[in-house]
N, C-alpha and C positions, 0 to 999 in steps of 0.2 A: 177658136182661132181661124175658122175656116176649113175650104177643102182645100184650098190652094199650097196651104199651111201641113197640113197634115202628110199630103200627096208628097211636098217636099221632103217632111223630116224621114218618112218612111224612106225614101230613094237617100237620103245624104245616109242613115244609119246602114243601110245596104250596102252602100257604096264606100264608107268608112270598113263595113266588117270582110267584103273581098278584095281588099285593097285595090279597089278604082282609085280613089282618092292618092296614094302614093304613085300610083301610075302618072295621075293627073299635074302629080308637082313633086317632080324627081327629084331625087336628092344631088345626083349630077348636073344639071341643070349651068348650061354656061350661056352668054350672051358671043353667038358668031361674029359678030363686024364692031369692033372695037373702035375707038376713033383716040386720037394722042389727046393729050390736055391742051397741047397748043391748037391742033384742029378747035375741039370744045372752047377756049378763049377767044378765037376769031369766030366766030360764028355764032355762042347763044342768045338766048335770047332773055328776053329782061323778068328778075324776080322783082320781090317788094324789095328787096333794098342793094345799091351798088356798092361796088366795091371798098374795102374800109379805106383805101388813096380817096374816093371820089363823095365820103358823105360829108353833107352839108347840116348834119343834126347836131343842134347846139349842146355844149358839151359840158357836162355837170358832174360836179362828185356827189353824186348820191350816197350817203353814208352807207343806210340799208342796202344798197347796192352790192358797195363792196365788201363789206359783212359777210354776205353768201355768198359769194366769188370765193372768199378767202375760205370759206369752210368745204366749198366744194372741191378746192384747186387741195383743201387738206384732205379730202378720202369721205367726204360726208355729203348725204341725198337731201332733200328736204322730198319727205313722201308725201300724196297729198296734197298738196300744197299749205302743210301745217307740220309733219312731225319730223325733224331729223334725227337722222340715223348714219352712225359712222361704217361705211362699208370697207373702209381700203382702200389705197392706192392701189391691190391688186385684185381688184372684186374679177369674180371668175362670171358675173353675168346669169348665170343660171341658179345660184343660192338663195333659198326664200330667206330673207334677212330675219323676220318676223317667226319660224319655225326650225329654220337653220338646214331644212331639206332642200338638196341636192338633186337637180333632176341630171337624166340620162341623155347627154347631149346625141346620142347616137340613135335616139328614139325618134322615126317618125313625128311632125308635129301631130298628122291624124289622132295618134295614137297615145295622145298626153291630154288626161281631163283638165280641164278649168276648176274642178271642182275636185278635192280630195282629201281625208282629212289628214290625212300623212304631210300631204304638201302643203297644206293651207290656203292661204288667199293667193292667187297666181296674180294678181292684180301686183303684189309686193314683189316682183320679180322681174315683171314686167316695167315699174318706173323708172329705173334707169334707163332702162331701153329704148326706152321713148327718147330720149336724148334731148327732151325739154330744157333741160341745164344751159343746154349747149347755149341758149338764146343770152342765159343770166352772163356766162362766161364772155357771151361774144361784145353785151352792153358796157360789161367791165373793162375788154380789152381796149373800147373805143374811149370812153369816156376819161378814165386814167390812164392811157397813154401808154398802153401795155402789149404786149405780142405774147398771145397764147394760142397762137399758129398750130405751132407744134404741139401744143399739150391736146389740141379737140381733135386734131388728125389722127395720133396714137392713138386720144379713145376710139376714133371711129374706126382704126385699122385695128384696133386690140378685140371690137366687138364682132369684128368682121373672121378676124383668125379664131374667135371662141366660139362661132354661132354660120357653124358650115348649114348650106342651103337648104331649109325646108327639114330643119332636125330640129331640134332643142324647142324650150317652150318659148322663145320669143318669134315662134314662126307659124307660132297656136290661132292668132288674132290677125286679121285683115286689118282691122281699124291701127291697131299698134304699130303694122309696118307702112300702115300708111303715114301717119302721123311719123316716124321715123323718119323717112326718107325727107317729109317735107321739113324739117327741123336740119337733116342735113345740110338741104337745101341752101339754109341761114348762111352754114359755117363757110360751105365751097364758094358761094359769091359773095363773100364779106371778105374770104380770104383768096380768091380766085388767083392773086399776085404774089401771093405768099413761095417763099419756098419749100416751106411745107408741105404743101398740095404736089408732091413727087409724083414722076409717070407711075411707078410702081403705086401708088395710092390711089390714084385714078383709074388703072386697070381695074383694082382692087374694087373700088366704087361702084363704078360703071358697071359690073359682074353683078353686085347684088341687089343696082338700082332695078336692071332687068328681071333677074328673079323676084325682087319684092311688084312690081308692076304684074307679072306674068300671074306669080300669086294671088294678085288683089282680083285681076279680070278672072281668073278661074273659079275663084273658089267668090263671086259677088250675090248668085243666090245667097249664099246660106245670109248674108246681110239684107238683102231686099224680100227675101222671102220668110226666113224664117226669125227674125233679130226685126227688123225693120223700125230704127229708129234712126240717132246720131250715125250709129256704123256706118249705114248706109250713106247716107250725106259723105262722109269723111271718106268712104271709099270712092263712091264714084265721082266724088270731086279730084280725087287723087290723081283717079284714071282721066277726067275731065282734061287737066291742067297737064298729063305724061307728054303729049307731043310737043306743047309749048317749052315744056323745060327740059326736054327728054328726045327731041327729034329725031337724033343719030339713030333712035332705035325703031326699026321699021316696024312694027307691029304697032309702035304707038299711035301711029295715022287713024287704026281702024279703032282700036282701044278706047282712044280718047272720044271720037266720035258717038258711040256706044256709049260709053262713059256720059258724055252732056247730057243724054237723052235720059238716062237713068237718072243726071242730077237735078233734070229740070223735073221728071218724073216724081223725085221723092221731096223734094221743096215744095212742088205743088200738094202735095200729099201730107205730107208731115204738118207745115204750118199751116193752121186753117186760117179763115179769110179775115178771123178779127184779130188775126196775130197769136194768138196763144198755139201751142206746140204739143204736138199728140203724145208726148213722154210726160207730162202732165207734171212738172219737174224745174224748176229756175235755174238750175247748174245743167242742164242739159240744153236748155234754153239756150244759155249761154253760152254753152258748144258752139251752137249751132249760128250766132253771132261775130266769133271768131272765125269760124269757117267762111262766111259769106263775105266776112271784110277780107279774106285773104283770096278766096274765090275773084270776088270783083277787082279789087286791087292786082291780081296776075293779069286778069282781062283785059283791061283799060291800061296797063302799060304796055301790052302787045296789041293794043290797038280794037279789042276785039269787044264785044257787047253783049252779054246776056239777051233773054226776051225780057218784055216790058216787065211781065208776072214776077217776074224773079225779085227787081226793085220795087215791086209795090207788097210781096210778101215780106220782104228784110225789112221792108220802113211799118209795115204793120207791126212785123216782131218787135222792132227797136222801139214802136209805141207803148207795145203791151208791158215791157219789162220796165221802160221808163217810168210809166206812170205807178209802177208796184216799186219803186227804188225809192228809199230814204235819201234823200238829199246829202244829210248833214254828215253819213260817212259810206253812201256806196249800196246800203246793206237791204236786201230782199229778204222778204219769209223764207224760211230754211224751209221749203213746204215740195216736197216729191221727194227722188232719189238724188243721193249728194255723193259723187265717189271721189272730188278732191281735182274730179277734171281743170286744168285749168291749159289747154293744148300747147299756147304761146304764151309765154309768160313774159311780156314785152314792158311791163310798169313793177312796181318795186312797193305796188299797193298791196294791203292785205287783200287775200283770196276771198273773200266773202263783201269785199269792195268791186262791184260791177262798172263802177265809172269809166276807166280806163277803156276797157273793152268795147258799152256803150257808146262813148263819148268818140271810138273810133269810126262805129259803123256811122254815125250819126252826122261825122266830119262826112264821112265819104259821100252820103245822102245828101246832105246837103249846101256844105259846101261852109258851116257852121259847127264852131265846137260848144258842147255842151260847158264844158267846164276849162278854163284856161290853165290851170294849176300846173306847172311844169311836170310834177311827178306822175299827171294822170294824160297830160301829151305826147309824152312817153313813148308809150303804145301805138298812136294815131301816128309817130315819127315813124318809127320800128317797120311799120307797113305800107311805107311808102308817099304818104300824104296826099292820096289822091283822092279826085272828088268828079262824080258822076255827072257826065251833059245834061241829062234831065234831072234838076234840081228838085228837092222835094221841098215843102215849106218847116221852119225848123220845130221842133215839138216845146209843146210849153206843160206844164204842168195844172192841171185842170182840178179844181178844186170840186167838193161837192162827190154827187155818187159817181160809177159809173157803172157798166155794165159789157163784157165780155162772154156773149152768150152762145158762141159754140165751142168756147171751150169751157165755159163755167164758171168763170172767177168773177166774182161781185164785190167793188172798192169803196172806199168812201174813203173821203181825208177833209178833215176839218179842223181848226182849233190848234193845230201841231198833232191832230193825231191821224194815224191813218189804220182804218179796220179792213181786213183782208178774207172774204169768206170764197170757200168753193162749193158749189152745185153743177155738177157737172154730168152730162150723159159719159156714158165709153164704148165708140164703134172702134178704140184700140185698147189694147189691153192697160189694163191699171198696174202698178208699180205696187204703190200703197192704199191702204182700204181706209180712204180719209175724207169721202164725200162728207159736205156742210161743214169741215171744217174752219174754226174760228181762227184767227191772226190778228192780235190789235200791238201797235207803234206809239211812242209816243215821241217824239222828237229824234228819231232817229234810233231810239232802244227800243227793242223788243220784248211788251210786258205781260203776251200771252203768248207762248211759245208754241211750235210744232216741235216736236221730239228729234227731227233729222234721222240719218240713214245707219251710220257706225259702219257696217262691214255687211258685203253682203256672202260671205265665208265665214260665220262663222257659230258658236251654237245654236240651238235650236229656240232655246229658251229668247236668246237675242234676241235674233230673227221675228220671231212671233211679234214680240214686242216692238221692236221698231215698223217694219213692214205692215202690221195690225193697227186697228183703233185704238188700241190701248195707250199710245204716243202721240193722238192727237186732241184735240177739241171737240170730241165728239160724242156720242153714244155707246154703251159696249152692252149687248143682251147674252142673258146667261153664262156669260164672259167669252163670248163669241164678239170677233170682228163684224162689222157690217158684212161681209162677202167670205167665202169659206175660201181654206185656204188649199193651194194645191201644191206639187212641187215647183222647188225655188223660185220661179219670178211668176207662179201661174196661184190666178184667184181664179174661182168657182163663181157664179150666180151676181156677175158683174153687179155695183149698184148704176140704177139712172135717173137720171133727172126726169120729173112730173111736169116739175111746172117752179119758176122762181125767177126773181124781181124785185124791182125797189117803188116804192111808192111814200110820199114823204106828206109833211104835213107842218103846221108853223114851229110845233113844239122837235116832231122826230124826223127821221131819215130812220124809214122799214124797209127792212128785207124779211120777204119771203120763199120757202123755197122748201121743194117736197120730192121725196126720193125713195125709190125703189129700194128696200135692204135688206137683208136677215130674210132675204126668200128660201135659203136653204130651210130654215124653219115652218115658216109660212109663206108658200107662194103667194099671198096677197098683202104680204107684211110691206108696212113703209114708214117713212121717218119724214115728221113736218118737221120743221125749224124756225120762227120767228126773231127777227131783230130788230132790238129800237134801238137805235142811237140815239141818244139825245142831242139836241142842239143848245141846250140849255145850263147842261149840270154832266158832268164829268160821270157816265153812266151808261152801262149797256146793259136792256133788258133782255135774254134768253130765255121763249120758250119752246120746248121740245114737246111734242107727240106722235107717241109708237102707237101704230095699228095694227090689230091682228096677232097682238104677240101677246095678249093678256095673260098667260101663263108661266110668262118666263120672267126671271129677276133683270130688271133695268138699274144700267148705272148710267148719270152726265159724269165725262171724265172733264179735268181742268188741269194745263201746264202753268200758272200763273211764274212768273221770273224775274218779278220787283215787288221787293216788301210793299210798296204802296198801293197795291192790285190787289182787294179784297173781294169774294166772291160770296154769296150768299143764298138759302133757298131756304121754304120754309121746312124742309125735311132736314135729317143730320146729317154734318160734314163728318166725310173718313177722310183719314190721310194715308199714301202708299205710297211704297219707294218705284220711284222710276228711272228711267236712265235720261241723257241727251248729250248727242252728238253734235256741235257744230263744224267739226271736220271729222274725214274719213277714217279712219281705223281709229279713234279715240272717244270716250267718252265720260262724263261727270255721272255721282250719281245725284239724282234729287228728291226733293218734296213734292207728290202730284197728291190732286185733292178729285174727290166723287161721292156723289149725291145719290142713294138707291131710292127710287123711286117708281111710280107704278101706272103706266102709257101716260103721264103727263107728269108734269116739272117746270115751273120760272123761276131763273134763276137771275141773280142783279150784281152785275159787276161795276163795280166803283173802281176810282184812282185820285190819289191826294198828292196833288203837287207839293 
């Protein structure tokens, strides 16, 4: 990870064990120069969307809409963005729903793991909190002609009287109180005219907007240095955006300032230059999609402009993801880490439906929607509808191979079908050990699957298996991962890319491609992989060869996930139980098939319409 890395974590566990860190972000902690609500009305300055007197967004009863209004207005989460859960009308905020432990509100956050297996996944604790809801709640109130004023203000004054400053576990995470605030954000300018929005609730507000701000610039190492992925984006966009929404508070002048520079810092960084994204992950991708459409959109209604780099990284991103998206319902490879992120939940589309999202940044770039469909404009409404001076030209969908080669991903789409392979180097750290992994589509269903994420809390046995080879399309030696495994999100003996490419011919479309792996065995150990596509016959040929490992048992693993996907090789097929997750805390079990075989293997996959 570096010395940069190391130097850090060594000073932040110091700093955690003489309580620097509580020093750092008191629990007293109050905001000096308060301003009234009528000051704050006369004077802010503009979010993504105005007041619920003044929208102009055409107004629809979306069924599924109010489906989850009703279940949420009844005491029920949707976690995830898949599984509900009935907490209460009177959730105390700090109960893991999923283990039923109770954290210690009076506990330093320093001093509360993320990780523990008394408490469980702190991620289920955490969803409420985020106040995502509030978006579904605020579309309901507009759209049916409703006033739940009052009912988002309680929650946010009931979460504010449960979760005193820099105590309890929702004050554990930077990224979470970022994401909070800006969610609040929704509620107070949608409701700004309400009478709801009392002096007393805006004191109320104002107090914890400052300590959650004060929090996020304090403690922005541990996300730029040690975490350095989405976090970071989400935090120092937060702080980026504090003056603009935030002005009253004098420190946000210097903050925000600091703040751009670290977001231009980590955009430049994070998304490399053919658009693919260093978390190596499509639901992160996707984060980081939302963030920029809502990032650009605060800018450009305060008048104000990113640098160029910024829009020609977001239109590269918006390429990379478009062209890896099924058309016919939204849906990308379930391929990296999947934890149910979904920040704004602005469309009423399934969560593994990217259109909406896409189709917003894509409005803003160019000044063109991807898809008209009421229910996926939604989204591109919600955040304001605006659209950048320098126009980008709009994306089309490009048939044929193509080739993304500093992050790794090699496509191809033909026929209605589209194959999705990775070869990829790693100068950031890997999630999951799933180099050369295979992906094949066929009209919008997914008929070779990736395994997905499930939980990253939870046993051990899981873990190996989702996070490992074993979940993907790959190779597994001595029933080892490609890369050894370390604690929680750390691999050993990164894999890398050699060398890999497509080269085609009348009959195929081949991919090549060769990679560093299982050096913990053999340092000079590596993994070819050949692909023919056919252009002719409904057919992909797969061969693998291991170098340097002649000693060790070889398996090809396979997720096949339609009867019609028959795989083949001239050695015997085994069959083993696996798991897959297409959303976060849940999972199926299944059918996986593998091939043992010994430094080489071609294997033939067919599919019968």
């Amino acid at each position: 990870m570096g010395t940069r890395y190391t130097i850090y974590r060594i000073r932040h566990e110091l700093e955690k064990k003489i309580g620097y860190l509580k020093k750092k972000h008191p629990v007293n902690l109050s905001f000096k120069v308060p301003i009234t609500i009528s000051d704050w009305k006369a004077s802010h300055n503009p979010y993504v969307i105005e007041p619920k007197e003044a929208l102009l967004i055409p107004k629809e009863h979306f069924e599924p809409l109010r489906e989850k209004a009703e279940r949420i207005l009844a005491g029920e989460i949707q976690f995830f963005s898949s599984e509900w859960r009935s907490l209460g009308k009177d959730y105390n905020w700090i109960t893991n729903p999923s283990t039923g432990y109770q954290y210690d509100i009076t506990t330093h956050w320093s001093q509360i793991p993320d990780i523990s297996e008394d408490a469980g996944d702190i991620k289920f604790v955490w969803e409420k909190s985020r106040f995502s809801y509030l978006l579904t709640l605020i579309r309901y109130d507009y759209h049916f002609d409703k006033d739940l004023s009052e009912f988002i203000f309680s929650e946010i004054e009931d979460w504010i009287d449960s979760n005193p400053i820099n105590q309890g576990p929702n004050w554990r995470c930077s990224q979470e109180i970022s994401l909070r605030i800006l969610n609040w954000c929704f509620a107070i300018y949608y409701y700004q005219n309400s009478d709801a929005l009392t002096e007393e609730r805006w004191q109320k507000i104002q107090n914890v907007v400052y300590a959650s701000i004060h929090h996020v610039y304090h403690h922005i190492d541990f996300s730029r240095i040690a975490v350095r992925n989405n976090h970071a984006i989400t935090e120092t966009l937060f702080l980026t955006l504090s003056n603009i929404l935030f002005p009253f508070i004098p420190e946000t002048k210097d903050w925000s300032k600091k703040g751009l520079k670290w977001f231009e810092d980590e955009i430049n960084y994070q998304i490399y230059d053919d658009g693919t994204f260093l978390q190596f992950s499509m639901n992160y991708h996707r984060v980081v999609i939302q963030l920029l459409s809502l990032g650009i959109s605060v800018f450009h209604k305060n008048n104000r402009n990113f640098p160029k780099f910024i829009y020609n990284k977001a239109y590269r991103s918006l390429n990379f993801l478009y062209q890896c998206m099924q058309d016919e319902n939204g849906k990308l490879p379930n391929y990296g880490s999947n934890d149910g992120a979904l920040f704004f939940p602005l469309a009423d589309a399934d969560y593994r439906d990217y259109r909406p999202q896409l189709n917003t940044l894509h409005y803003i770039l160019t000044n063109k929607a991807l898809f008209e469909e009421r229910e996926i404009l939604e989204d591109l409404n919600w955040n304001g509808k605006i659209s950048c001076i320098n126009v980008f030209p709009p994306l089309r969908k490009q048939q044929g191979v193509q080739s993304f080669d500093i992050g790794g991903y090699f496509v191809c789409r033909d026929n209605g079908f589209f194959t999705f392979i990775r070869c990829g180097d790693h100068k950031d750290r890997p999630a999951q050990a799933d180099n050369l992994h295979l992906d094949i589509w066929y009209q919008g269903k997914n008929i070779l699957r990736d395994s997905g994420t499930y939980k990253y809390n939870t046993d051990s046995e899981k873990l190996r298996y989702f996070m490992g080879s074993l979940s993907h399309n790959v190779v597994v030696v001595n029933e080892e991962s490609q890369m050894l495994k370390g604690g929680r999100f750390i691999w050993y003996y990164w894999t890398q890319k050699l060398h890999a490419g497509w080269s085609e011919t009348n009959n195929d479309y081949i991919f090549s491609g060769e990679i560093k792996a299982f050096q913990f065995l053999n340092k000079n150990a590596t993994h070819r992989r050949k692909i023919y596509i056919s252009k002719k016959s409904l057919n992909w040929i797969i061969e693998d060869e291991l170098r340097n490992l002649e000693n060790y048992k070889m398996k090809q693993v396979w997720h096949p996930a339609d009867p019609r996907l028959k795989i083949e090789a001239e050695c015997a097929k085994s069959e083993f139980s696996s798991y897959n997750s297409d959303y976060y805390g849940s999972y199926t079990k299944e059918k996986s098939i593998f091939f043992e075989f010994h430094n080489k293997i071609s294997s033939i996959i067919t599919f019968n319409i």
